[in-house]
C-alpha positions as CSV (number, residue, x, y, z in Angstrom):
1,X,47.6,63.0,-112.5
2,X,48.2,62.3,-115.9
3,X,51.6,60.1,-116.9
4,X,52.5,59.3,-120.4
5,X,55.1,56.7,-121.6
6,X,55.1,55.8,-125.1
7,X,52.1,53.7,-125.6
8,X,51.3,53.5,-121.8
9,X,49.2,56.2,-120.4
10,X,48.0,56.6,-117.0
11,X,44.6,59.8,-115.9
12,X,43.4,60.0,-112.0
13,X,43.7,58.6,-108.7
14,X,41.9,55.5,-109.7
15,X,44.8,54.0,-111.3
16,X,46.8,53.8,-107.8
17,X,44.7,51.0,-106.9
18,X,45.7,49.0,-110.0
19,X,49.6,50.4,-109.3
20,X,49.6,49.1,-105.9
21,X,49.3,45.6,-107.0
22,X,52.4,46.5,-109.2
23,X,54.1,47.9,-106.3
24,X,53.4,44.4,-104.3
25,X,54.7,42.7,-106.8
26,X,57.9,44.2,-107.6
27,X,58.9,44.8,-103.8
28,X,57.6,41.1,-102.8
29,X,59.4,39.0,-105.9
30,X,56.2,37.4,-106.6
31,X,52.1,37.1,-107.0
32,X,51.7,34.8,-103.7
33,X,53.9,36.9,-101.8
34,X,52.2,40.2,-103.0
35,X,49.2,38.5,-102.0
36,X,50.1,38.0,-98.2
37,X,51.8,42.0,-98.5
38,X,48.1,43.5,-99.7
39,X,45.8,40.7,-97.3
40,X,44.1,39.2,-101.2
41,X,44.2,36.1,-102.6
42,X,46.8,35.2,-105.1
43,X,44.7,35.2,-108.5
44,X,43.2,38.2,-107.5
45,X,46.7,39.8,-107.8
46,X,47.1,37.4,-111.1
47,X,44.1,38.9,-112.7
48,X,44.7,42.8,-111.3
49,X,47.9,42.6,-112.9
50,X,46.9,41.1,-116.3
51,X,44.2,43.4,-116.2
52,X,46.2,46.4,-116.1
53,X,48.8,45.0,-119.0
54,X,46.1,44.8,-121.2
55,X,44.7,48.3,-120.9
56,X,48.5,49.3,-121.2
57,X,49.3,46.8,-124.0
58,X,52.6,46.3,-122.4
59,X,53.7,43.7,-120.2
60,X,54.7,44.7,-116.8
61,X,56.2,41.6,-115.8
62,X,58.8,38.7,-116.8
63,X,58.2,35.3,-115.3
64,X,61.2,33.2,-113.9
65,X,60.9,30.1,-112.2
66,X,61.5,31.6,-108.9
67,X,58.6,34.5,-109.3
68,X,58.5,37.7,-111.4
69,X,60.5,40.7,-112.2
70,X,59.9,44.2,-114.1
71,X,60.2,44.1,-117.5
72,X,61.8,46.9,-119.1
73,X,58.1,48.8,-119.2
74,X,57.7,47.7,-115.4
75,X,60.7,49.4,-114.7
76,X,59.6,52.3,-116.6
77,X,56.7,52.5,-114.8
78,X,57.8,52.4,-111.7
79,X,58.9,55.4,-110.5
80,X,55.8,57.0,-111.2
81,X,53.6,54.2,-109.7
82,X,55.9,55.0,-106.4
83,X,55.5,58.7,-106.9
84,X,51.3,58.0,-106.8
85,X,52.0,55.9,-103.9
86,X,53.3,58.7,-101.6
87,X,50.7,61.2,-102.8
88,X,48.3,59.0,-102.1
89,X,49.9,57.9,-98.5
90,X,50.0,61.5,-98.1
91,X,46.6,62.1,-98.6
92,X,45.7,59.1,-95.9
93,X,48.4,61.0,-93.6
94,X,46.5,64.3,-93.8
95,X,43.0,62.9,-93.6
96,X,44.4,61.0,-90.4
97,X,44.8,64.2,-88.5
98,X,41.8,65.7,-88.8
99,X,40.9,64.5,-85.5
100,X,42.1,66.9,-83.2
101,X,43.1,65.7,-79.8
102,X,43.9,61.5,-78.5
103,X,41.5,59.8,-80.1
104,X,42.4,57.0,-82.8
105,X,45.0,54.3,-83.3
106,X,48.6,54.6,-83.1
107,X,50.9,52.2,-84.6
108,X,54.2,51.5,-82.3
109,X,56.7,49.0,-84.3
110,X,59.7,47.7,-82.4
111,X,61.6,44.1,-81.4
112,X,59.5,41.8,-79.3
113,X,61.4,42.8,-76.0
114,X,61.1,46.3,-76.3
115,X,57.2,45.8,-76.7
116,X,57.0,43.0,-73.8
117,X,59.3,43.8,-71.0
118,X,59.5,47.9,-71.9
119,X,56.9,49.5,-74.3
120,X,53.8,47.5,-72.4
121,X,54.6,48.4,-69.0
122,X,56.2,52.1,-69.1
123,X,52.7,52.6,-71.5
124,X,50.0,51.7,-68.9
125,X,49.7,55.3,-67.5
126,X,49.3,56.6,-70.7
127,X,46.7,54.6,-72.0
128,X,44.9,54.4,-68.8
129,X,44.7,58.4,-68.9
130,X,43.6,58.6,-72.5
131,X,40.7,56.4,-72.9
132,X,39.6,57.2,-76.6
133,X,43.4,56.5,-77.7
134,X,44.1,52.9,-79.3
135,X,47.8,51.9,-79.3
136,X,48.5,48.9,-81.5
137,X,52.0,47.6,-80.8
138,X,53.9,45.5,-83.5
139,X,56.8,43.3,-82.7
140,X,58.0,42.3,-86.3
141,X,61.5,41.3,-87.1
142,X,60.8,43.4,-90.5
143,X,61.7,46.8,-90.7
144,X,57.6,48.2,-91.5
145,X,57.6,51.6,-93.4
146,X,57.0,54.4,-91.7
147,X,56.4,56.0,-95.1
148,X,54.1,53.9,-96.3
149,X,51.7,54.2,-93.2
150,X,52.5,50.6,-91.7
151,X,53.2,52.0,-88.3
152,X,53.1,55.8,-87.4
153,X,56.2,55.2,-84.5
154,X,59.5,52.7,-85.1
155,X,61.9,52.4,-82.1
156,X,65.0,50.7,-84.0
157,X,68.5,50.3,-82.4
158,X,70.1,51.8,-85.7
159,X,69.3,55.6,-87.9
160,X,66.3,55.7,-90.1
161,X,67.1,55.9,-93.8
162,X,64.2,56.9,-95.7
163,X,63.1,60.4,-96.4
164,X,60.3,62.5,-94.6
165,X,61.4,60.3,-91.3
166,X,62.4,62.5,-88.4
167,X,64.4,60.9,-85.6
168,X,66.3,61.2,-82.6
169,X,68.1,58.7,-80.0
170,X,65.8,58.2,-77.0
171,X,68.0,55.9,-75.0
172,X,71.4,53.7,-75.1
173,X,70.4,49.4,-74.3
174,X,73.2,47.7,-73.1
175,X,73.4,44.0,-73.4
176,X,75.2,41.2,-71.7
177,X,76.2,37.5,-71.8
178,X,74.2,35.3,-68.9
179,X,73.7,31.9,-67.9
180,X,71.6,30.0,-65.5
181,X,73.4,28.8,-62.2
182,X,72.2,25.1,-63.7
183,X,74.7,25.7,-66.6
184,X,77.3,27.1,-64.5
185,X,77.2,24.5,-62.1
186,X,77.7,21.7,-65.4
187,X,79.8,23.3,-67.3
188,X,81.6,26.0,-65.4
189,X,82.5,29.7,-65.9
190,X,83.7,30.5,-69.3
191,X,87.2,31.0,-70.3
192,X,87.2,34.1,-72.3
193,X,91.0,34.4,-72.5
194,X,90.2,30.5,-74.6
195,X,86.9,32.3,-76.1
196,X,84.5,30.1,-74.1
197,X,86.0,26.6,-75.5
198,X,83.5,23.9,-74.4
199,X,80.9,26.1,-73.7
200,X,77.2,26.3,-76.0
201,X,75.5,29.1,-77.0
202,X,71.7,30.4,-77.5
203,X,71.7,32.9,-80.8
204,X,70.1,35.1,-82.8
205,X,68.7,33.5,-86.0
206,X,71.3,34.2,-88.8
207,X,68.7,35.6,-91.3
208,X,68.0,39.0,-89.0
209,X,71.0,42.0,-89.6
210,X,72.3,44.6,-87.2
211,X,72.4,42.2,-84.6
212,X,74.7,43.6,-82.3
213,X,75.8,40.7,-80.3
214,X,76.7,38.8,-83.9
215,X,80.1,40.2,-83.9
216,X,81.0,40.9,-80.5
217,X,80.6,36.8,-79.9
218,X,83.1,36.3,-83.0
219,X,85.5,37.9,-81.0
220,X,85.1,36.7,-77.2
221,X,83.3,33.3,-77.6
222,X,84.6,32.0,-80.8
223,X,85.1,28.6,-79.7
224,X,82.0,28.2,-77.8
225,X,79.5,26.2,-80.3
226,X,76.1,27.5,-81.2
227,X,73.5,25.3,-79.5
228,X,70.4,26.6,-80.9
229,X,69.2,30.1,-82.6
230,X,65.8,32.2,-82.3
231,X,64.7,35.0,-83.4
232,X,64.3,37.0,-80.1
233,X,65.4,37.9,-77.2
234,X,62.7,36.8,-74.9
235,X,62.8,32.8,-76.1
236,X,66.5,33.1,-75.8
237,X,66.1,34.6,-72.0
238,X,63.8,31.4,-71.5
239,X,66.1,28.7,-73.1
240,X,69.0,30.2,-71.1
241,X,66.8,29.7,-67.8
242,X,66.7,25.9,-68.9
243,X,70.4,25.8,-68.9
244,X,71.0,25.0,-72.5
245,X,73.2,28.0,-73.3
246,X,74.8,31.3,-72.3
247,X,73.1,33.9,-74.3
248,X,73.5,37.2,-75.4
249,X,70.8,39.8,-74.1
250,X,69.6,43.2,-73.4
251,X,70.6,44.2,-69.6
252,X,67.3,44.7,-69.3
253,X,65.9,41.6,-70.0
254,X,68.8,39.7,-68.9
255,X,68.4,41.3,-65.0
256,X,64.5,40.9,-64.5
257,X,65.1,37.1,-65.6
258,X,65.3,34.7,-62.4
259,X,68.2,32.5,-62.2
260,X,70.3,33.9,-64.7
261,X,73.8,34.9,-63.6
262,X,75.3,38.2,-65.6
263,X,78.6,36.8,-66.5
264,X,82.3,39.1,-66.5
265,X,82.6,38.9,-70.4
266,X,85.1,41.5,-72.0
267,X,83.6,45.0,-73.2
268,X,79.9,43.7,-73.9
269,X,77.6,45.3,-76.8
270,X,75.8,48.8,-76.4
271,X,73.6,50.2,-79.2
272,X,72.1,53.5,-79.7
273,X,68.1,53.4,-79.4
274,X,66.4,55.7,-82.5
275,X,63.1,56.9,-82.4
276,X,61.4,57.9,-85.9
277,X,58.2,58.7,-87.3
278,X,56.9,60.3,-90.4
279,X,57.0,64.0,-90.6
280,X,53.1,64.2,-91.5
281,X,52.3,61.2,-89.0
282,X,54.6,63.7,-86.3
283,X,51.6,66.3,-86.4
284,X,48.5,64.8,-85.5
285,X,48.2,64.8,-82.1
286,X,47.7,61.4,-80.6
287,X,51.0,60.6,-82.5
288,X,52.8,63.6,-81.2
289,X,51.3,62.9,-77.7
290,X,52.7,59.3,-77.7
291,X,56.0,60.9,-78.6
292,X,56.2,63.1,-75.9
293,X,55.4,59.9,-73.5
294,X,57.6,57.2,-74.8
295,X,60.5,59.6,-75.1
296,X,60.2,60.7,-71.5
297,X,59.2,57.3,-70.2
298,X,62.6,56.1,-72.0
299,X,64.8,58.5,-70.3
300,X,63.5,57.7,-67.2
301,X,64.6,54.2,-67.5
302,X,67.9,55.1,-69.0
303,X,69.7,53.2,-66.2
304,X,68.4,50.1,-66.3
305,X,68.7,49.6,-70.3
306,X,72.3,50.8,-69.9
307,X,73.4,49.6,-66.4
308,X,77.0,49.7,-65.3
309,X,78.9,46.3,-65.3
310,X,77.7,45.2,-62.0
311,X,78.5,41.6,-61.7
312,X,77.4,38.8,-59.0
């Protein structure tokens, strides 16, 4: 591989491991948080870097107070240093299938319920039948690239956007709004023709997107107050058994957890639930095996993600 730009000149594979810290860098905003990205510590991405602009003669990087970005060279160089990057993913992809049959790790990333109170359970036949298979399950409020070989599997309630993922909707989650009978018996049954006025609320932390209860509270609970927020849905199904808050939740969640009440809110949230995985990760076959499962295990709990409105 041999890339020529002006004075900067790049020969060989070896140079990907000097372009990743470049990669890091760029994506992350800055050396520290490269640093956490790659698992180093922070002057050894300092020195990498420097390194690398000196066999260049160029400088890669401007510094701002808040971290780094490209220079006009960086940017320059970046395209190709992403270009090395999937060859060499690819590379790792295809010398990841050589073992043929279940044996090895698979990667399964998804939100913390899906991997506690659905993944988990509907996988224990699976795993207990293939011994030499490892599943690794990562609930991570980041979106981990499927690309770049951070998980083989994503379940995500919205469509994959980045190329060489193949996908397909595995199931429908419904979600509705509960409260414990503790909260009820305080505050009373909310008023959704006043938007639940004097009510409180358990939500989802404001910094996580496609939330799909976000906007669907806007409209019938607008005037209830926001108590406290989380990041998931399982410490939001515990707070709400406290009685702090009605909250939002998968139906799924929300009906295996005693003491909450499922309350007769207007038209509550469904999303679409997308499976996606790389198109070289698809063909080994412990990936392709775990497909097959969790797909099938997911249609056979398509009622209880999506139940019909059944209310107490």
């Amino acid at each position: 591989m041999h890339f020529c730009m002006g004075r900067v000149t790049l020969r060989g594979m070896h140079d990907w491991d000097d372009l990743r810290f470049v990669l890091a860098v760029a994506r992350a905003g800055s050396n520290s948080a490269a640093a956490q990205l790659l698992g180093v510590a922070q002057p050894t991405v300092g020195r990498r870097i420097a390194a690398l602009e000196g066999r260049l003669g160029a400088k890669l990087f401007e510094q701002l107070p808040t971290g780094q970005r490209l220079s006009a060279t960086g940017k320059r160089l970046i395209s190709h240093a992403e270009r090395m990057e999937e060859e060499a993913l690819s590379v790792e992809r295809v010398a990841a299938g050589r073992d043929v049959g279940l044996r090895g790790r698979v990667t399964i990333t998804a939100s913390e319920w899906l991997i506690g109170s659905v993944l988990g359970p509907a996988l224990a036949p699976f795993c207990a039948a293939n011994t030499e298979l490892e599943l690794e399950l990562l609930a991570d409020v980041r979106h981990l690239s499927l690309a770049r070989r951070e998980a083989d599997i994503a379940l995500r309630p919205s469509k994959f956007g980045q190329d060489g993922v193949l996908q397909r909707q595995v199931a429908t989650v419904g979600f509705g709004l509960y409260a414990s009978d503790a909260y009820l018996a305080k505050h009373g049954v909310p008023d959704f023709s006043l938007n639940c006025a004097g009510h409180a609320l358990i939500a989802m932390s404001e910094s996580l997107t496609q939330i799909p209860d976000l906007e669907w509270l806007g409209r019938c609970a607008s005037e209830a107050r926001v108590a406290l927020r989380t990041n998931g849905r399982a410490p939001m199904a515990t707070m709400a058994q406290s009685g702090l808050g009605m909250a939002c939740l998968p139906r799924f969640v929300g009906d295996a957890s005693p003491g909450l009440r499922l309350l007769r809110a207007p038209l509550p949230p469904e999303r679409a639930l997308f499976l996606g995985a790389h198109r070289d990760a698809r063909s080994v076959p412990r990936v392709r095996a775990t497909i097959t499962f969790l797909t099938s295990a997911l249609e056979r709990l398509k009622a209880a993600l999506c139940p019909r409105a059944d209310y107490d």
